[in-house]
C-alpha positions as CSV (number, residue, x, y, z in Angstrom):
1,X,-35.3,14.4,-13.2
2,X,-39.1,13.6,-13.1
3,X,-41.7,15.6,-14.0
4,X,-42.7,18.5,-11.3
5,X,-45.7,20.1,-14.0
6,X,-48.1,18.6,-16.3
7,X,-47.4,19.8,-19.7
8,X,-51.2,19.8,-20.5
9,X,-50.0,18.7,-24.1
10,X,-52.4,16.1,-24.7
11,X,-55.2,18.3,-26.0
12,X,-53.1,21.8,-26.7
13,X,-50.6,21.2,-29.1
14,X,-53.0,18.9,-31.2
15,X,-55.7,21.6,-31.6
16,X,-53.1,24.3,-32.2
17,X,-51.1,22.4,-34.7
18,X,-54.2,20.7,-36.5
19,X,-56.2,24.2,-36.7
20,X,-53.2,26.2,-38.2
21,X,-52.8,23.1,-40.8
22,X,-56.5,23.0,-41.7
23,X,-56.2,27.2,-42.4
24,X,-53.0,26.0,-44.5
25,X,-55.0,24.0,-46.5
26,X,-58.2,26.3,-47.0
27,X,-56.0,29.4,-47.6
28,X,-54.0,27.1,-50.0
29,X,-57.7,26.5,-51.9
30,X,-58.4,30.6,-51.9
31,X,-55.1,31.7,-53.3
32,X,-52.3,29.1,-54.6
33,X,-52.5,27.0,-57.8
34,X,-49.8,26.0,-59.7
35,X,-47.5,28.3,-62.0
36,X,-48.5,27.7,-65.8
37,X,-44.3,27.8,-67.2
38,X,-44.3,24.2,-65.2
39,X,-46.0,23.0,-68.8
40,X,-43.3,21.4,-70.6
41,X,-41.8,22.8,-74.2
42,X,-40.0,20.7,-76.7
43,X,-36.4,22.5,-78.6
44,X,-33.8,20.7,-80.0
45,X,-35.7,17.5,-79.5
46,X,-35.1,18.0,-75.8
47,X,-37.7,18.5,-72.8
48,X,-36.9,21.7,-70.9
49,X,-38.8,24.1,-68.6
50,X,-38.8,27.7,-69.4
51,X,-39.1,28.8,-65.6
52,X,-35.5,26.9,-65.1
53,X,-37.3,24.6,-62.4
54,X,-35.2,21.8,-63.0
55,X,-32.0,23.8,-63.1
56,X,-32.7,25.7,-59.9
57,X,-33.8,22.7,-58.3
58,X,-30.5,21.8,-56.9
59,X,-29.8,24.8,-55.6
60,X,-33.3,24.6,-54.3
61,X,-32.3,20.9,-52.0
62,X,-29.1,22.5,-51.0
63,X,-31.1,24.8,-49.2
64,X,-33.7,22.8,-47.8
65,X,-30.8,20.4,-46.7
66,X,-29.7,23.5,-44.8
67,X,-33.3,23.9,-43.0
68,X,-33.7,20.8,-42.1
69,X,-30.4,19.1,-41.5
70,X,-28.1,22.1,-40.9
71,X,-29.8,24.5,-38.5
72,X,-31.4,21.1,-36.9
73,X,-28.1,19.6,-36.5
74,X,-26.2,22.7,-35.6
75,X,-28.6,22.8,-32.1
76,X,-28.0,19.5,-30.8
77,X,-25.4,21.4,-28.9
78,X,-27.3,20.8,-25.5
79,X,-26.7,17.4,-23.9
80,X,-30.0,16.4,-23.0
81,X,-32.1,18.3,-25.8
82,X,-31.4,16.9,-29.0
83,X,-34.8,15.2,-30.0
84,X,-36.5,18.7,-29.3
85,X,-33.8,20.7,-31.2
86,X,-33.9,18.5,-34.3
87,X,-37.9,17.6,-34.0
88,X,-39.2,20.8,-33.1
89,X,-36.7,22.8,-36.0
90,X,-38.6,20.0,-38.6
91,X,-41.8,20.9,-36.8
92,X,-41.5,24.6,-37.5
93,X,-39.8,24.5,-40.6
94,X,-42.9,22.4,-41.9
95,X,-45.3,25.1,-40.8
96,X,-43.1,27.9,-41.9
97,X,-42.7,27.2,-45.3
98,X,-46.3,26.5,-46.0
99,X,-47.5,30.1,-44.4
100,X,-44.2,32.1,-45.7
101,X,-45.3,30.9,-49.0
102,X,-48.8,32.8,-48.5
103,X,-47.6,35.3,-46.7
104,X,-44.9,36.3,-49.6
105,X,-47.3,35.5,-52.3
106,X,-50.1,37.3,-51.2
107,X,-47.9,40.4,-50.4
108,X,-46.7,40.3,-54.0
109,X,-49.5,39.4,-56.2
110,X,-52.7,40.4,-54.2
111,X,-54.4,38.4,-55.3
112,X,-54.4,34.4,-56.4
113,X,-50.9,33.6,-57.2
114,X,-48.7,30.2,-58.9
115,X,-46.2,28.4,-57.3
116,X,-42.4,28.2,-59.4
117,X,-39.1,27.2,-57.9
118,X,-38.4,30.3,-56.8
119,X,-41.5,30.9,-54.4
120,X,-40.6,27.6,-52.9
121,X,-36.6,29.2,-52.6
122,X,-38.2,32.1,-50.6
123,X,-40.5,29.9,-48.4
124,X,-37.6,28.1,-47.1
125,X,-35.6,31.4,-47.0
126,X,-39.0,33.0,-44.5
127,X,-39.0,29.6,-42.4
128,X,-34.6,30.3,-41.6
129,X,-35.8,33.4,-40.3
130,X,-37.7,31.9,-37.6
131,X,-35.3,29.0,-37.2
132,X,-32.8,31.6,-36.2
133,X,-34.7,33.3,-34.2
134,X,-35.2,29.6,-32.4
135,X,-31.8,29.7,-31.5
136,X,-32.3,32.5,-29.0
137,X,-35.1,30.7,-27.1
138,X,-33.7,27.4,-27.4
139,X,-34.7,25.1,-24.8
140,X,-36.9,27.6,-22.8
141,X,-40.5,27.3,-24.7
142,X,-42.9,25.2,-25.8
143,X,-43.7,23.6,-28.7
144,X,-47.0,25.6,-29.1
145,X,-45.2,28.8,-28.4
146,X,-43.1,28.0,-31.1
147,X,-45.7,27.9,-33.4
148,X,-47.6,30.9,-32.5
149,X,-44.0,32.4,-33.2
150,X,-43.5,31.1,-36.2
151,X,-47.3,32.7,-37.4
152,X,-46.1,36.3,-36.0
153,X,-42.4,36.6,-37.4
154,X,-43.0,35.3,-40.8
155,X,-45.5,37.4,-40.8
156,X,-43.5,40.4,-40.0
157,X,-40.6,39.0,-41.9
158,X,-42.9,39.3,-45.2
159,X,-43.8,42.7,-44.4
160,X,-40.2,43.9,-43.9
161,X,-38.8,41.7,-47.1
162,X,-41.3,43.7,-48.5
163,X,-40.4,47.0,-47.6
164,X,-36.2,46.6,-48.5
165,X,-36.9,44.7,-51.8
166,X,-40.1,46.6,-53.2
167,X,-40.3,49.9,-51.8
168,X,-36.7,51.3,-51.0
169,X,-35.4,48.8,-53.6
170,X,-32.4,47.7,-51.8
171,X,-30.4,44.5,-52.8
172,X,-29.7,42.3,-50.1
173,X,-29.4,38.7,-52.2
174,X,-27.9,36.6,-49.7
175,X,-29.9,38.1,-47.1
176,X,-27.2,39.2,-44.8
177,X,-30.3,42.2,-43.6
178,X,-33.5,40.5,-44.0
179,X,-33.0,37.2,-42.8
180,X,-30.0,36.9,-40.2
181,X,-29.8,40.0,-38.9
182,X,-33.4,40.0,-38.9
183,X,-34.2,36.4,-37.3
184,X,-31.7,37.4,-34.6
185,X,-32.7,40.3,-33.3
186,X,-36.1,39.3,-33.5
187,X,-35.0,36.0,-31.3
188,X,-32.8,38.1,-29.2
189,X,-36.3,41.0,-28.0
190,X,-38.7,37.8,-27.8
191,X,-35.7,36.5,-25.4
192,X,-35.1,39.5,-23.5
193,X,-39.0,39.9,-22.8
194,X,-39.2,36.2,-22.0
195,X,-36.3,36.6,-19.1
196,X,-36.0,34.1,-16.9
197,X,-33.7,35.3,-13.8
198,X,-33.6,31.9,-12.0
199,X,-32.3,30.4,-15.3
200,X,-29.0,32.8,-14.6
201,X,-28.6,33.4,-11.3
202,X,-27.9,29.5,-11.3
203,X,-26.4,27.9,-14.5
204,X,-29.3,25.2,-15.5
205,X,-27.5,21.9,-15.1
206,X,-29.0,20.6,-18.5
207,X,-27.4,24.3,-20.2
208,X,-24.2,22.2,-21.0
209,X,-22.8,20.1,-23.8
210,X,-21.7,16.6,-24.3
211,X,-18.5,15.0,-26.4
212,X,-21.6,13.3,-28.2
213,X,-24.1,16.5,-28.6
214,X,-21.1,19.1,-29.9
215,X,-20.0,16.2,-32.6
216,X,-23.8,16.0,-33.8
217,X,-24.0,19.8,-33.1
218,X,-20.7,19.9,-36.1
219,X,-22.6,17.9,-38.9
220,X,-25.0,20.8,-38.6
221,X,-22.2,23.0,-39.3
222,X,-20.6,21.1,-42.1
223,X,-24.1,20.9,-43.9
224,X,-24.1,24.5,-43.8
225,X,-21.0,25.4,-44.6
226,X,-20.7,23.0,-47.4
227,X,-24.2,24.6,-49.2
228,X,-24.0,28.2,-48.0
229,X,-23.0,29.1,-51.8
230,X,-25.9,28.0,-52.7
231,X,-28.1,30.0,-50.2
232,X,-26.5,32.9,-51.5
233,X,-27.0,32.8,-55.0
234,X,-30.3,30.7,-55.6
235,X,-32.4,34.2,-56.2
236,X,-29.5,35.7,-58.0
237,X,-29.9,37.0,-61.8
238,X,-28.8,33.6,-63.6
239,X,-25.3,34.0,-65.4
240,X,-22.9,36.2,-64.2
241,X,-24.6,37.5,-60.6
242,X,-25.0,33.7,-59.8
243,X,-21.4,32.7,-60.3
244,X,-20.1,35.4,-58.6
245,X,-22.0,34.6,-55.5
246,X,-21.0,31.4,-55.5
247,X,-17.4,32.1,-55.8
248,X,-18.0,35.2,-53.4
249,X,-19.4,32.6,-50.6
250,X,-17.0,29.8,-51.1
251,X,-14.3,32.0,-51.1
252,X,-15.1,34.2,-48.0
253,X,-16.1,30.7,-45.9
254,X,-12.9,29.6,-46.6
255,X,-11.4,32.7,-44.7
256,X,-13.9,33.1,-42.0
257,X,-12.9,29.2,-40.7
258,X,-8.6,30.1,-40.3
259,X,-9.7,33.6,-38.7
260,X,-12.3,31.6,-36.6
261,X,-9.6,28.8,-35.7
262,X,-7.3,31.3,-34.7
263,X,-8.9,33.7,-32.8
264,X,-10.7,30.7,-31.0
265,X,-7.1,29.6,-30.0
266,X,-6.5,32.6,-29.2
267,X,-8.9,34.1,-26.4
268,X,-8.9,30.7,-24.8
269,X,-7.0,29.4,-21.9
270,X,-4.0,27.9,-22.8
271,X,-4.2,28.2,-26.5
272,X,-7.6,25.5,-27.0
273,X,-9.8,25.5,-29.1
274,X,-13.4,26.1,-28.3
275,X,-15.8,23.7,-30.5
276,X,-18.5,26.2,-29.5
277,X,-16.6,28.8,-31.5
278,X,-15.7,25.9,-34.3
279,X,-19.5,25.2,-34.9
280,X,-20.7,28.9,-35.0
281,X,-18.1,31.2,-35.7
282,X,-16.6,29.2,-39.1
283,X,-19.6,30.4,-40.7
284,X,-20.1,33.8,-39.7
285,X,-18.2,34.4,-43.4
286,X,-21.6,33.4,-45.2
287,X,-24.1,35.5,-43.2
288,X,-21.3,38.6,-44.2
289,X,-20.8,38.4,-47.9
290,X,-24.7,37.6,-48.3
291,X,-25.6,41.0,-49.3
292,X,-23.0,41.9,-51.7
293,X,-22.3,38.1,-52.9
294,X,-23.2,39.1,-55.8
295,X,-21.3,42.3,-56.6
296,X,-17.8,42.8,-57.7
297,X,-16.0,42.9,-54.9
298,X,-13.7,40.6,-56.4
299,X,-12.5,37.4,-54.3
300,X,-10.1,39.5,-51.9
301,X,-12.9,41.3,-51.0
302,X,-15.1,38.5,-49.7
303,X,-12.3,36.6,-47.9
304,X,-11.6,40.3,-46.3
305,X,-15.7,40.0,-45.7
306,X,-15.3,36.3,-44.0
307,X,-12.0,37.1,-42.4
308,X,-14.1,40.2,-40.6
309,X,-16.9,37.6,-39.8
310,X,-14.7,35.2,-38.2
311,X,-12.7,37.1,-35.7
312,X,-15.9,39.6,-34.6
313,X,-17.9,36.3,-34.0
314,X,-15.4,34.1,-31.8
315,X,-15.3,38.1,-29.9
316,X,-18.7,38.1,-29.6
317,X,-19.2,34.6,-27.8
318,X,-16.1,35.4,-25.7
319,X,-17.4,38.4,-24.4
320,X,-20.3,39.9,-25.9
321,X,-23.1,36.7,-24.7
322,X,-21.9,37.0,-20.9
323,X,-22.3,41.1,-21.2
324,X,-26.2,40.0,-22.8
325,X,-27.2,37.8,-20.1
326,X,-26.1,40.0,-17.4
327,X,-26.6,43.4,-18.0
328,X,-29.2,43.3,-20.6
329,X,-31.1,40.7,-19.5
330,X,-31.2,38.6,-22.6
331,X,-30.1,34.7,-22.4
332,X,-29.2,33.7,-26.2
333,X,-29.2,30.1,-25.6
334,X,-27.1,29.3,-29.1
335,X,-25.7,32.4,-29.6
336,X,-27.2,33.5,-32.8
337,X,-26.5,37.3,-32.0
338,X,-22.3,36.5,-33.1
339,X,-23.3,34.2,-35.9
340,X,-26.6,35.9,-37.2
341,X,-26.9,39.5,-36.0
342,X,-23.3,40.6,-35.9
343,X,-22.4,39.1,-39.5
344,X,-25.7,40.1,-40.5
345,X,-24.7,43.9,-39.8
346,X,-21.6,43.5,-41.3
347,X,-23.0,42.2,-44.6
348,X,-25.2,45.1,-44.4
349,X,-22.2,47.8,-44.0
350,X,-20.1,46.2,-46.5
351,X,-22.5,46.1,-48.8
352,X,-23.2,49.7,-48.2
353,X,-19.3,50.0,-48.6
354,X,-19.3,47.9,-51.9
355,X,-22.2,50.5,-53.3
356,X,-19.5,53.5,-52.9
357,X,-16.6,51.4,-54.5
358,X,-19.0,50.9,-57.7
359,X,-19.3,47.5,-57.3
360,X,-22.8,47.8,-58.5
361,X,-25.2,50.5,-60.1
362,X,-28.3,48.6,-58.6
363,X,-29.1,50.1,-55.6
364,X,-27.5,53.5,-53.7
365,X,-26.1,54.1,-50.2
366,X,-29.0,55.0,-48.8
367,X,-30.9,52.7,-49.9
368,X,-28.7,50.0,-48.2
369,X,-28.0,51.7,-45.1
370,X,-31.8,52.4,-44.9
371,X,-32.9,48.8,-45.5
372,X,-30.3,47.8,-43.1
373,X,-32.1,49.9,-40.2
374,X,-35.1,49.1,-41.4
375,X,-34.4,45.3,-40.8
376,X,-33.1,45.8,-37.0
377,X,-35.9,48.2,-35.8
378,X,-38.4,46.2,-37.8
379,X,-37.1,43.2,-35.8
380,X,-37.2,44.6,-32.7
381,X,-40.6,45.6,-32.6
382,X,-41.9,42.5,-34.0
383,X,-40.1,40.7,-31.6
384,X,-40.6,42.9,-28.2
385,X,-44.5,42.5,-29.4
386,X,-44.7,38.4,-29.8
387,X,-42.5,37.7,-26.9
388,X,-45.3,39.8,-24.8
389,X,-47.8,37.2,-26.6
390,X,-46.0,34.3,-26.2
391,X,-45.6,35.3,-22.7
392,X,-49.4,34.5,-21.8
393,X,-49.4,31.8,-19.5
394,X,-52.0,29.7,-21.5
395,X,-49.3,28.4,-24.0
396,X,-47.6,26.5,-21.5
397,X,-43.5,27.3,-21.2
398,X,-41.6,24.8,-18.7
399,X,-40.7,26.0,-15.6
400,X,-37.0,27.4,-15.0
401,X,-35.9,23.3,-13.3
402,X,-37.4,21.4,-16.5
403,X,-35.6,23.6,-19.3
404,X,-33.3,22.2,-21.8
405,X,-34.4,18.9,-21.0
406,X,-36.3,16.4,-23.9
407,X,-38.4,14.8,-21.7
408,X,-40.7,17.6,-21.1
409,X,-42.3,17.0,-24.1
410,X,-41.0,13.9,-25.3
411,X,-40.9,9.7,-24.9
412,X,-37.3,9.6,-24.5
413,X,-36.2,5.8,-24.2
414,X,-34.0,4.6,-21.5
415,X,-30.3,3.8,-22.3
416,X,-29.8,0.3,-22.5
417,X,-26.4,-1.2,-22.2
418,X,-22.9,-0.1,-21.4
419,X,-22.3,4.1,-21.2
420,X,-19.2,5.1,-21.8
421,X,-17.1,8.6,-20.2
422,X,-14.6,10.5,-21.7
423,X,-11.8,11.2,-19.3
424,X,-10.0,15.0,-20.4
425,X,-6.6,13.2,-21.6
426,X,-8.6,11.8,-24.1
427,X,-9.2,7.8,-22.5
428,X,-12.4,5.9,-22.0
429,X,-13.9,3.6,-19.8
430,X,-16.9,2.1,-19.8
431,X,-19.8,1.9,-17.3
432,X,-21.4,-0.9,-16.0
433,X,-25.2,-0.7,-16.3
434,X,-27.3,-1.1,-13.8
435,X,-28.7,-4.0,-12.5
């Protein structure tokens, strides 16, 4: 479909982008310098590092192989949005982890502060936030509202990390609260303020997959799933907490994908299975054991965790994202409500659960089920306040007919050469091109 609007992207998205990376770079000069335990120390004739950068450095690429490939990946869902959903997620990932690095330091330290491993483990953790909160607007902003968003909810995201970790002391290690429940319900107000009723009183033709778009959408998902353990026990007390994180996650994963399967088969017609369900649902189990992935709650309990996960996401897609987009006004383009903010609640309750079983002495009831509200209304606020900013006409959001659709703010190349159609019994045939 041609163009109806100029995107007026020429000059916009250039200033914006080039200003917020020149106050990356002067704030970088006030406040960040390097952590002194980088300075090598000889024992046992061997080079080590007594921060453990180099042995939390894997777990460290494991997670950024999440941000970049996994959430990138797992959005190519859309048949005609794929350069946006894997560009833009670099685009905002890029920005994210440079200002959630200041944001968290700052809020920590007060003052200058020195980059270790671990600050750049929660700077990717701050940029997922807004990545999930991406999957609620998908396709319906524009590049420079995405990063004004990513400015607002990392910085509210700090504040609220803050608050659970700091203040009421809560432990939340896989971040089941303060980053997936979080980032989706924070996605899901900015997306209920940004309402589009001509977007649903039609579906968009461009709102659909592909055979090609839900297989690239799956290596997102296999990226994640694969190094979820890793996500959930990268800030974990080495020793001990760590491996039982690790086992926690892989274990409760495991379950989350039959549960998914099955349920999947089972709420759809004729017994299929629903690759929408498949790509989101399979790892509900990680978001869910992130908060007490680290407790003793002993393997059972985490594959009861994923098991939970599963079945209540593949229930929420079935039913739940019509019920959103129809009474309550709120499109969730990928859905990150069943795969982010349900799980995320569950982590939170089962962690509060765990807490009462004596699975840990660290934190109390209250605490949990306090950070665990704190997170949702905390989210809600933040994001019912940047969707009314993002909703000033000067950014420049496509109009309802250009949604979902790349070449809006892309060069996308014409298809050269023979297209082929996949007929539903599974058959090909091939398409001439045009003359």
């Amino acid at each position: 479909m041609p163009l109806s609007f100029d995107t007026n992207m020429r000059f916009k998205f250039p200033i914006v982008a080039i200003c917020l990376q020149l106050s990356m770079i002067i704030l970088f000069g006030f406040f960040v310098g390097y952590e002194n335990k980088w300075q090598y120390v000889q024992k046992n004739n061997s080079s080590r590092q007594p921060d453990g950068f180099l042995e939390l450095y894997a777990l460290f690429q494991d997670i950024h192989v999440m941000i970049f490939t996994g959430f990138g990946f797992l959005m190519t869902f859309l048949k005609k949005y794929g350069f946006s959903s894997v560009g833009i997620n670099m685009l905002i990932a890029a920005l994210g982890l440079q200002w959630g690095t200041l944001m968290q330091g700052i809020l920590h330290h007060h003052k200058k502060f020195y980059i270790g491993i671990k600050s750049m483990i929660n700077a990717d953790f701050s940029t997922a936030t807004v990545l999930i909160s991406f999957g609620a607007v998908l396709g319906k902003t524009s590049p420079v509202q995405m990063l004004i968003m990513v400015i607002l909810e990392i910085a509210v995201f700090a504040a609220n990390e803050h608050l659970v970790g700091k203040i009421l002391k809560a432990t939340d290690i896989g971040a089941s609260m303060i980053i997936h429940a979080f980032g989706a319900y924070f996605g899901l107000a900015v997306a209920g303020v940004l309402y589009r009723p001509g977007l649903r009183r039609r579906r968009h033709d461009n709102e659909e997959s592909a055979y090609h778009s839900d297989l690239f959408a799956m290596i997102g998902t296999l990226f994640l799933w694969m190094f979820w353990p890793s996500f959930n026990s990268a800030i974990a007390d080495a020793g001990d907490h760590q491996h039982t994180a690790i086992v926690n996650t892989y274990f409760s994963l495991a379950a989350c994908v039959l549960t998914a399967f099955a349920f999947s088969s089972l709420v759809e017609h004729r017994g299929k299975l629903d690759m929408v369900h498949i790509q989101n649902a399979t790892l509900a189990g990680g978001v869910a054991v992130g908060t007490c992935a680290d407790m003793a709650i002993q393997p059972y309990g985490a594959m009861l965790i994923g098991s939970i996960a599963g079945v209540v996401s593949v229930l929420g897609f079935k039913f739940l994202t019509p019920i959103f987009a129809t009474k309550l006004r709120i499109h969730d383009t990928c859905g990150v409500h069943n795969l982010h903010g349900l799980p995320g609640v569950i982590g939170g309750i089962a962690s509060i659960v765990a807490v009462a079983l004596g699975a840990t002495d660290k934190t109390t009831m209250a605490m949990q089920a306090a950070a665990l509200g704190t997170s949702l209304g905390t989210a809600i606020v933040g994001g019912l306040l940047t969707g009314l900013i993002l909703k000033i006409p000067i950014w420049g959001e496509p109009p309802d007919q250009n949604c979902y659709d790349d070449s809006v703010y892309w060069e996308v190349p014409e298809v050269e050469g023979p297209n082929y159609y996949f007929h539903e019994n599974g058959d090909h045939s091939q398409l001439q091109p045009e003359a």
